[in-house]
NUPA-211732 format. One record per atom (N, C-alpha, C, CB): atom name; x, y, z. Coordinates in steps of 0.02 Angstrom, whole numbers, plus 50000, padded with zeros to 5 digits. Atoms other than C-alpha are relative to their C-alpha. Last residue first. Glycine has a CB too. Example, Ala and Ser with C-alpha at 12.3 -4.5 7.8 and 13.67 -1.06 7.14 Angstrom:
2
SITE   atome      xx      yy      zz
SITE       N   49958   49941   49997
SITE      CA   50684   49947   50357
SITE       C   49961   50055   50037
SITE      CB   50020   50023   49929
SITE       N   50045   49941   50000
SITE      CA   50615   49775   50390
SITE       C   50045   50060   50000
SITE      CB   49950   50001   50062
***
This chain:
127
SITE   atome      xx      yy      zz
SITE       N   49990   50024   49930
SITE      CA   51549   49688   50630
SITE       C   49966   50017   50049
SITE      CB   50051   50010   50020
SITE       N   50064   50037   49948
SITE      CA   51476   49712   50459
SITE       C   50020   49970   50015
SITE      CB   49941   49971   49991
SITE       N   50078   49973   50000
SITE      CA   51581   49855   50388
SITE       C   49963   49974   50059
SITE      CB   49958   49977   49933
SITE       N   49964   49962   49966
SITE      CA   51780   49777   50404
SITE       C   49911   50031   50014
SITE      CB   50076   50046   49959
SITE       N   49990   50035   49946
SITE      CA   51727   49624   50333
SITE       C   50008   50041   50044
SITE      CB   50046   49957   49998
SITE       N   50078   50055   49985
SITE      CA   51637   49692   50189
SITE       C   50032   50013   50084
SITE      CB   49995   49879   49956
SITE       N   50042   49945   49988
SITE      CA   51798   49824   50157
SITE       C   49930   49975   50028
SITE      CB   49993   50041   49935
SITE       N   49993   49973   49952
SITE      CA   51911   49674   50165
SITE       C   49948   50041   50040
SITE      CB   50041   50025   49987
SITE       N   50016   50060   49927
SITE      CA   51810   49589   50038
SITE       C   50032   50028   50065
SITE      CB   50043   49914   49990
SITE       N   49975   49972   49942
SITE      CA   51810   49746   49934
SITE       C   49989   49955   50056
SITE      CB   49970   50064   50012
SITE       N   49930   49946   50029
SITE      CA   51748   49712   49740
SITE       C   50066   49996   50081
SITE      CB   49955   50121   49982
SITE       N   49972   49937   49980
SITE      CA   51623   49569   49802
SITE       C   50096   50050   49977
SITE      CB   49992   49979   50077
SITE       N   49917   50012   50020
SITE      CA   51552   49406   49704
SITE       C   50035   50074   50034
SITE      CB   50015   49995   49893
SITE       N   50001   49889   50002
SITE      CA   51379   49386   49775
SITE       C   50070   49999   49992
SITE      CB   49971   50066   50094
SITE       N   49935   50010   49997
SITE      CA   51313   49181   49727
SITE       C   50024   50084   49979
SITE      CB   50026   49932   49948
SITE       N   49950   49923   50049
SITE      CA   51134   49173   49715
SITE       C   50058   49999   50049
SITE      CB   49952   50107   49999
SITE       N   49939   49976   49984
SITE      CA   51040   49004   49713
SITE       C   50037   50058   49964
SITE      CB   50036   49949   49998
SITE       N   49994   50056   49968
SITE      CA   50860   48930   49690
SITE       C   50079   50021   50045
SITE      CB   49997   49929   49940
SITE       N   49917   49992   50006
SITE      CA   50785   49097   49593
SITE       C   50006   49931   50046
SITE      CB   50045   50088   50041
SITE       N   49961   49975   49941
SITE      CA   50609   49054   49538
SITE       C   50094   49974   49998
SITE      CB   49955   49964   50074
SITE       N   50018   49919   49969
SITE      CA   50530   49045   49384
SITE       C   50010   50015   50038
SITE      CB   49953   50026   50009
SITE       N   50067   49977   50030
SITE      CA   50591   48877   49317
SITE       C   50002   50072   50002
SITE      CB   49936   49973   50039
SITE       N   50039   50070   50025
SITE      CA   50755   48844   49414
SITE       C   49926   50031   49976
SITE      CB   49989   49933   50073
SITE       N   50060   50015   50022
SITE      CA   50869   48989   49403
SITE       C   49954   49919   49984
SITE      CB   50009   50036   49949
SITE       N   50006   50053   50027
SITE      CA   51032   49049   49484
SITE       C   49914   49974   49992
SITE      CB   50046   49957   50040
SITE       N   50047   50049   49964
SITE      CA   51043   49217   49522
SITE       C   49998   49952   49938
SITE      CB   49919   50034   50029
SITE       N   50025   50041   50054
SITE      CA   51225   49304   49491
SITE       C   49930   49949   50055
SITE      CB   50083   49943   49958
SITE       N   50062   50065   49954
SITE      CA   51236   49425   49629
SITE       C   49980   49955   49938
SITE      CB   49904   50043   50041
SITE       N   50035   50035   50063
SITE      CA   51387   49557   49556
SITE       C   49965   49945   50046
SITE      CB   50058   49966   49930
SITE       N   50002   50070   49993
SITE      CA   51462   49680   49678
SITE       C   49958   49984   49934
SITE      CB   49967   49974   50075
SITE       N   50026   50021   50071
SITE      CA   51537   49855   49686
SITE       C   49989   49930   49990
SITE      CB   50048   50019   49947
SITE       N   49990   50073   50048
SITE      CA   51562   49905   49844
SITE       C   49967   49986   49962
SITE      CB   50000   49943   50024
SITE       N   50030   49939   50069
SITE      CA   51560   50112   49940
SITE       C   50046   49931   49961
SITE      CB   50042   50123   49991
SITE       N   50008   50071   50054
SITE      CA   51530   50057   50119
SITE       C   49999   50044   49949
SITE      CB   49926   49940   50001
SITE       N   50021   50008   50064
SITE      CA   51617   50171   50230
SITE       C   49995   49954   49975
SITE      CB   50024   50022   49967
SITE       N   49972   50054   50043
SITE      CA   51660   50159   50418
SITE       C   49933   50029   49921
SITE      CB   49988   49895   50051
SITE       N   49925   49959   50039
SITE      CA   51654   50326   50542
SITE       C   50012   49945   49951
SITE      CB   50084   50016   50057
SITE       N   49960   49973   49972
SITE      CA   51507   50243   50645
SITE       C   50068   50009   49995
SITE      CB   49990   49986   50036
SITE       N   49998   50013   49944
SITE      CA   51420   50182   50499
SITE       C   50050   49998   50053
SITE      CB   49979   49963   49996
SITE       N   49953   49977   49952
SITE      CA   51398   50248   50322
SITE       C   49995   49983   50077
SITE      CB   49999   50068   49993
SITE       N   50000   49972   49925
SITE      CA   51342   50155   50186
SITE       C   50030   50038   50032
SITE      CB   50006   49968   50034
SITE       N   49988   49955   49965
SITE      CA   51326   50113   49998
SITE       C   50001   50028   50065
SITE      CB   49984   50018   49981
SITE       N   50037   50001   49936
SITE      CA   51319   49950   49891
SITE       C   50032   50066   50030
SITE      CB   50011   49926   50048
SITE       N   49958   49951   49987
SITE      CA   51333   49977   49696
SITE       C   49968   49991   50079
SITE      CB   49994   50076   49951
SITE       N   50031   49950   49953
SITE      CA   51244   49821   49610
SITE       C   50060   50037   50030
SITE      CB   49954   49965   50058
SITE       N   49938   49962   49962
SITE      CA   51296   49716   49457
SITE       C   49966   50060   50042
SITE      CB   50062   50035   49940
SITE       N   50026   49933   49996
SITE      CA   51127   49597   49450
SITE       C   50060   50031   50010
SITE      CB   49949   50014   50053
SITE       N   49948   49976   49947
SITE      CA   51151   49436   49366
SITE       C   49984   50074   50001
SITE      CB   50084   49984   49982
SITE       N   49984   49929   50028
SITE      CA   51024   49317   49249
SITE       C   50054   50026   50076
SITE      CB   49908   50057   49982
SITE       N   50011   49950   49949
SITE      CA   50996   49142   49225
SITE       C   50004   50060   50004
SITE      CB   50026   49992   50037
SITE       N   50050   50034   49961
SITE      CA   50962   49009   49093
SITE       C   49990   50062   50047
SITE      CB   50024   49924   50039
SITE       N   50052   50047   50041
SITE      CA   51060   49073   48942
SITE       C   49975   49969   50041
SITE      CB   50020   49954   49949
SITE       N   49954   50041   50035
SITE      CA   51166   49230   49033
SITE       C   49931   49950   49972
SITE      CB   50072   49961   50055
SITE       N   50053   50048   50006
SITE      CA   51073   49404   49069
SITE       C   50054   49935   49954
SITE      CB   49918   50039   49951
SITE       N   49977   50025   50058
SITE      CA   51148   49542   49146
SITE       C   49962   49941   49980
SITE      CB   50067   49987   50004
SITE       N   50016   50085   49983
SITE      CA   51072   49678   49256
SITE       C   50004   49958   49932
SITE      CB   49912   49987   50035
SITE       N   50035   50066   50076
SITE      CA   51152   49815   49260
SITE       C   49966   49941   50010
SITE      CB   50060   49959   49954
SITE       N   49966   49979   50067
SITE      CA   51179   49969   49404
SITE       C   49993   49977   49949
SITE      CB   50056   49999   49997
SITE       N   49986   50063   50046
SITE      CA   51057   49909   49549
SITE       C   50055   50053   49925
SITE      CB   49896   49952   49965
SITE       N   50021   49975   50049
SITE      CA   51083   50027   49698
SITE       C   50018   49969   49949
SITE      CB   50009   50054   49997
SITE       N   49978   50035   50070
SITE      CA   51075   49955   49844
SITE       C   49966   50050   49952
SITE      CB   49970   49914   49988
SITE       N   50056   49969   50059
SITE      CA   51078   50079   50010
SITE       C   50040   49937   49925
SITE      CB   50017   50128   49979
SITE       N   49986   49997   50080
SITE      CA   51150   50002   50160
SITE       C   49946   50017   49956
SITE      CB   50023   49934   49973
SITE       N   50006   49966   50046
SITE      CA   51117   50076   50339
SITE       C   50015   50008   49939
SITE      CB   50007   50028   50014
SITE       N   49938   49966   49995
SITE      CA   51175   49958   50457
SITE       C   50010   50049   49957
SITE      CB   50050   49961   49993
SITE       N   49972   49986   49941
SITE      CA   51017   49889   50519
SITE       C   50063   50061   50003
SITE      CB   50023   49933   50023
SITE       N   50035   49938   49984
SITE      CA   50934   49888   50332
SITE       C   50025   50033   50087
SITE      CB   49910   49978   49994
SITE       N   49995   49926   50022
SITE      CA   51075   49783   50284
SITE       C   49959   50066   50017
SITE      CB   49994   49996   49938
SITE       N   49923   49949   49986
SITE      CA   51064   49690   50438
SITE       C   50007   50037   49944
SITE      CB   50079   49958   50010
SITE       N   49993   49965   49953
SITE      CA   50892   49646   50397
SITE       C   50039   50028   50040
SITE      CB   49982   49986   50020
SITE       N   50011   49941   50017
SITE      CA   50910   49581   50243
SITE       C   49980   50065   50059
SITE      CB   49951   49986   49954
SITE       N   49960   49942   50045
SITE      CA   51010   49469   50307
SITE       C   49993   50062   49940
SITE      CB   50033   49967   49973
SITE       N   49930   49977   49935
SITE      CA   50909   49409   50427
SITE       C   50043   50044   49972
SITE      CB   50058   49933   50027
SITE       N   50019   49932   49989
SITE      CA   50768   49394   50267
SITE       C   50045   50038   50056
SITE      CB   49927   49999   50020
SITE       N   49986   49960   50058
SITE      CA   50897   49282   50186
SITE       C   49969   50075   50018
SITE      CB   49966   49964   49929
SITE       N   49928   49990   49989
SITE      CA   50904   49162   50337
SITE       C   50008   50062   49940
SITE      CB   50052   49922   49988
SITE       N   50008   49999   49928
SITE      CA   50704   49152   50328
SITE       C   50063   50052   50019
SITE      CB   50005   49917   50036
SITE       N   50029   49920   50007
SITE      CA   50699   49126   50140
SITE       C   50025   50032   50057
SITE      CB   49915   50012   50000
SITE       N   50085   50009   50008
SITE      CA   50798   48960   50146
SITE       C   49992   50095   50008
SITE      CB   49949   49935   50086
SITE       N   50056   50032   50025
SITE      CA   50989   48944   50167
SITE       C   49927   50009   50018
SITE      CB   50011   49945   50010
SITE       N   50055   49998   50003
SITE      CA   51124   49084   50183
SITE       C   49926   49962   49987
SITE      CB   50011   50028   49979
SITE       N   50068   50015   50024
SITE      CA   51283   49056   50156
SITE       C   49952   49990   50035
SITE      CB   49997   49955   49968
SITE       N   50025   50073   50004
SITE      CA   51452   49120   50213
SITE       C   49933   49989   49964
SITE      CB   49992   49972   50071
SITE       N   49968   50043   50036
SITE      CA   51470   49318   50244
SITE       C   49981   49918   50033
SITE      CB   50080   50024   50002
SITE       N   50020   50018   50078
SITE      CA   51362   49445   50292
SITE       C   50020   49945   49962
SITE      CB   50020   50047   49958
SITE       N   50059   50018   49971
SITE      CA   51403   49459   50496
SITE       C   49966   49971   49911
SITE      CB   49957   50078   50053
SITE       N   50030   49929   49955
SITE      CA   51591   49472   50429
SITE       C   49916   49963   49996
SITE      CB   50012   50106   49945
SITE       N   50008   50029   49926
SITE      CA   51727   49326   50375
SITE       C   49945   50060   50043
SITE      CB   50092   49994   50042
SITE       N   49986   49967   49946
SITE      CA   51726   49348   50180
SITE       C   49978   49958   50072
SITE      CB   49965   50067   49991
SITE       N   49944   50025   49980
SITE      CA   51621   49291   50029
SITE       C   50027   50033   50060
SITE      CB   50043   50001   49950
SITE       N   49937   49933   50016
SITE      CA   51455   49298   49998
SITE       C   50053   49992   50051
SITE      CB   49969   50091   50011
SITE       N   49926   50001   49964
SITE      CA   51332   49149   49979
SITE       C   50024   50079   50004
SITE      CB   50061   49950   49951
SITE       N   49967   49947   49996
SITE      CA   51145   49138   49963
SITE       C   50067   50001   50024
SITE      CB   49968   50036   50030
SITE       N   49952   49979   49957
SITE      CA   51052   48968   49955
SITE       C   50031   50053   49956
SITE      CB   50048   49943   50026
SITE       N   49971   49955   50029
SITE      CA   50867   48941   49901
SITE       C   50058   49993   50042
SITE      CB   49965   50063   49992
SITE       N   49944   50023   49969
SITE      CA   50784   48769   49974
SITE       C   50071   50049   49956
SITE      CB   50000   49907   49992
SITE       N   50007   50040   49937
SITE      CA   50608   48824   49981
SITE       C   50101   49992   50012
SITE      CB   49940   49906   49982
SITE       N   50022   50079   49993
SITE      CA   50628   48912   49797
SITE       C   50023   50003   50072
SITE      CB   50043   49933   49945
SITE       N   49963   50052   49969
SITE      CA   50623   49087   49792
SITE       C   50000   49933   50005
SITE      CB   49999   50009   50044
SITE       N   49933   50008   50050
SITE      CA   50542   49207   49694
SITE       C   50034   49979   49997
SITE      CB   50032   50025   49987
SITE       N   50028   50004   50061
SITE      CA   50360   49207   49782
SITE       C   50038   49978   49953
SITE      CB   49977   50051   49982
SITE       N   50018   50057   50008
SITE      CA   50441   49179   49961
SITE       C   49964   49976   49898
SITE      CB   49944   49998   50070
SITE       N   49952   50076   50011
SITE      CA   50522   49320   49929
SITE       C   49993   49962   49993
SITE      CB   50031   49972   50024
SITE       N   49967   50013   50057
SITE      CA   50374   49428   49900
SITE       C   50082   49955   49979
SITE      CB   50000   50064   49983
SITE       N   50038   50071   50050
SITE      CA   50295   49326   50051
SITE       C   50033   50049   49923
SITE      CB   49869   49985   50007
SITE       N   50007   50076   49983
SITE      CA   50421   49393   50192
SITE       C   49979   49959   49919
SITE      CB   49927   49989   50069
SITE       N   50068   50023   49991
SITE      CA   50449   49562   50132
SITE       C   50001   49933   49972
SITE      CB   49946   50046   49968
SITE       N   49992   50102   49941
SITE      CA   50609   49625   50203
SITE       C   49939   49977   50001
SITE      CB   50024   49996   50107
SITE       N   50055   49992   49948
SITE      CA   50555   49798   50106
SITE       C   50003   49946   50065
SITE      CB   49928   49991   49961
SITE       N   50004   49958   49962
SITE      CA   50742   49814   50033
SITE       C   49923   50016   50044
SITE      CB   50025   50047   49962
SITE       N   49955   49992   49936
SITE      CA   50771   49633   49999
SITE       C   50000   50077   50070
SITE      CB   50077   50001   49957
SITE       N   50028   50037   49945
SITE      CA   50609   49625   49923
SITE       C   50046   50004   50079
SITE      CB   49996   49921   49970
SITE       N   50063   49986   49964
SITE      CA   50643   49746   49813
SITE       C   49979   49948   50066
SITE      CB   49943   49995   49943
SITE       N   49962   49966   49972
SITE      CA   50816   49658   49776
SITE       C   49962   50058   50030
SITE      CB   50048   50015   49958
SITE       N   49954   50002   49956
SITE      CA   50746   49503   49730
SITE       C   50011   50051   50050
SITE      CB   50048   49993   49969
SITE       N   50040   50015   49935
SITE      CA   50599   49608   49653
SITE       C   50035   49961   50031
SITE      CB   49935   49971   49997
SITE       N   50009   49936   49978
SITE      CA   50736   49679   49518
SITE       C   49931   49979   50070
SITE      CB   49976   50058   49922
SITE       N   49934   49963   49966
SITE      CA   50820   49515   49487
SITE       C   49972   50040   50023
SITE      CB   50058   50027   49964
SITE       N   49976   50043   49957
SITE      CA   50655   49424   49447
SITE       C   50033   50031   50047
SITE      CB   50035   49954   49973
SITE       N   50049   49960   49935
SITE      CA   50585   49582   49344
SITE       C   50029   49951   50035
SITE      CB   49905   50007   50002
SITE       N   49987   49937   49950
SITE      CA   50755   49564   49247
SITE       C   49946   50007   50054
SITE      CB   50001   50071   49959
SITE       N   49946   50010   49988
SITE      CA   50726   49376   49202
SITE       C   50022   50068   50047
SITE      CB   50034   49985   49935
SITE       N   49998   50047   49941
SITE      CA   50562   49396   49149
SITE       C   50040   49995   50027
SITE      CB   49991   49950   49998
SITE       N   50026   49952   49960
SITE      CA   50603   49536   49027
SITE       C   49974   49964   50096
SITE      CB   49928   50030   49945
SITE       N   49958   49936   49931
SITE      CA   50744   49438   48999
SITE       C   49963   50035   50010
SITE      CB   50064   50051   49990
SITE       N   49972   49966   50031
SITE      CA   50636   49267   48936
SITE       C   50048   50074   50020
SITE      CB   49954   50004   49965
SITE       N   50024   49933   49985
SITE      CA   50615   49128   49043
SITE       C   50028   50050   49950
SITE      CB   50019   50021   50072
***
């Protein structure tokens, strides 16, 4: 893939994440996609198949996170999104700096791996 390919990937990932739309995931995803992130909170562990991914896009929209993509990097098969996550919920702040490296088979993502600034701060959020 080349990086213009590469960025629209990343950037409808994260479109998708914020409409929780079923079939543009399914479009970018492989069948047996897994999602990790680290920590002990409703977000954390992994994530397999579309399904489990749209859940969790549905607690971010539950708990009022805003993504905001900052770079998107590009290594020799795959690419990575550094994103700025933002919330506020009953007196708790989200204000984390993360990286989602997606892993790439062909034209779809297969595995993304979310590296977080504030693992406490995760854990402490989405309870």
């Amino acid at each position: 893939m080349t990086e213009v390919e590469k960025k629209e990937l990343a950037e409808k990932f994260i479109e998708g994440l914020g409409l929780r739309g079923e079939r543009l995931l399914g479009s970018i995803l492989t069948e047996d996609v897994t999602w990790s992130l680290p920590g002990e909170s409703l977000m954390s562990g992994e994530a397999h198949g579309t399904a489990a991914i749209l859940k969790r896009a549905e607690t971010l929209r539950a708990y009022g996170v805003k993504i905001e993509i900052e770079h998107i990097v590009f290594g020799f098969q795959d690419v990575a999104l550094h994103l700025h996550n933002t919330g506020t919920r009953n007196g708790l702040d989200l204000n984390e700096h993360l990286t989602t490296v997606c892993r790439l088979r062909g034209n779809k993502i297969y595995r993304l791996d979310t590296f977080i600034s504030d693992v406490p701060m995760l854990n402490a959020f989405f309870v």
